[in-house]
C-alpha positions in Angstrom: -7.7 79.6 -39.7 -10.9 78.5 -38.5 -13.9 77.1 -40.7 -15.3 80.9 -40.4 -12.4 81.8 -41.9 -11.9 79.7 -44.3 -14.9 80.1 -45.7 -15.2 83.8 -45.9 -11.7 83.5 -48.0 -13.4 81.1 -50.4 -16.4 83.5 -50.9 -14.3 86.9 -50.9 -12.0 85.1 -53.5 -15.0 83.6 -55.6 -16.8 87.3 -55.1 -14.0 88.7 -56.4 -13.4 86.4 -59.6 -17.0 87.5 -60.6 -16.7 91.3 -59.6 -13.1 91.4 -61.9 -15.3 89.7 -65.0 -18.7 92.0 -64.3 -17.7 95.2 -62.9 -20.3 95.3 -60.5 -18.5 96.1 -56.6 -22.3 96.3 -55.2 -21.9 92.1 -55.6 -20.0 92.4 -52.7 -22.8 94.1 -50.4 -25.4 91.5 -51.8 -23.1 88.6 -50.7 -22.8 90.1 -47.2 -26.3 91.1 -46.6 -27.7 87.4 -47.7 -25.0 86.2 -45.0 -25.9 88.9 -42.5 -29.2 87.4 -42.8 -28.0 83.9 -41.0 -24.8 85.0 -39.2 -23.2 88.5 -38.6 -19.8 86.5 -37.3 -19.5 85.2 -40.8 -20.8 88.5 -42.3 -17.8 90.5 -41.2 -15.6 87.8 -41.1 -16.4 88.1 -45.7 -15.9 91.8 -45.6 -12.7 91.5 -43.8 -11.2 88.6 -46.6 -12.9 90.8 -49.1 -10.9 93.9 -47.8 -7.5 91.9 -47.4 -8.1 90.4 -50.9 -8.1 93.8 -52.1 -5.5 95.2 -50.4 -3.3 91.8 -51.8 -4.0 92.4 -55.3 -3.4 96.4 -54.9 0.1 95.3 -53.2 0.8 93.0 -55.8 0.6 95.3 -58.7 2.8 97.8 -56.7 5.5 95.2 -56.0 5.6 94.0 -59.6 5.8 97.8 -60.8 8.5 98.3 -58.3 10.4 95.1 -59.1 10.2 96.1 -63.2 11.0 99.4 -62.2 14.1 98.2 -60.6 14.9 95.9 -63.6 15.3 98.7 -65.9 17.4 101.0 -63.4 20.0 97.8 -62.8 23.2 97.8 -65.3 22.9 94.6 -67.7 25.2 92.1 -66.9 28.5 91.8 -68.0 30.6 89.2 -69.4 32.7 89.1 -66.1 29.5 88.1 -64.4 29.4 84.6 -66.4 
């Protein structure tokens, strides 16, 4: 990625530590309007790691309750399987 990138991921991923321990998704808005301020590149370059960050974690919590899901529907294993 380039350094726009790569530092939009840092702040979406900091942003979103501190919006997981607050509560408070309007953090996101105030993060992008102080950057809006100096650069709309990097402005929506943040929203868009902000919105794939999202997406990640929402994908991740679907995949682990698919894979447990899957855990419980398989037979245990047997002592042939040894």
């Amino acid at each position: 990625m380039g350094i726009v990138e790569d530092v939009a991921d840092e702040l979406a991923l900091e942003s979103l530590k501190i919006i997981d321990a607050t509560g408070d998704d309007a953090f996101v808005q105030k993060v992008a309007d102080t950057i809006g301020g100096s650069s709309q590149t990097m402005e929506e370059a943040y929203l868009t790691a902000v919105r794939v960050r999202r997406a990640e974690q929402r994908a991740r919590v679907v995949l682990a309750e698919l894979t447990a899901d899957m855990a419980k529907s398989l037979p245990p294993p047997s002592a042939e399987d040894d």
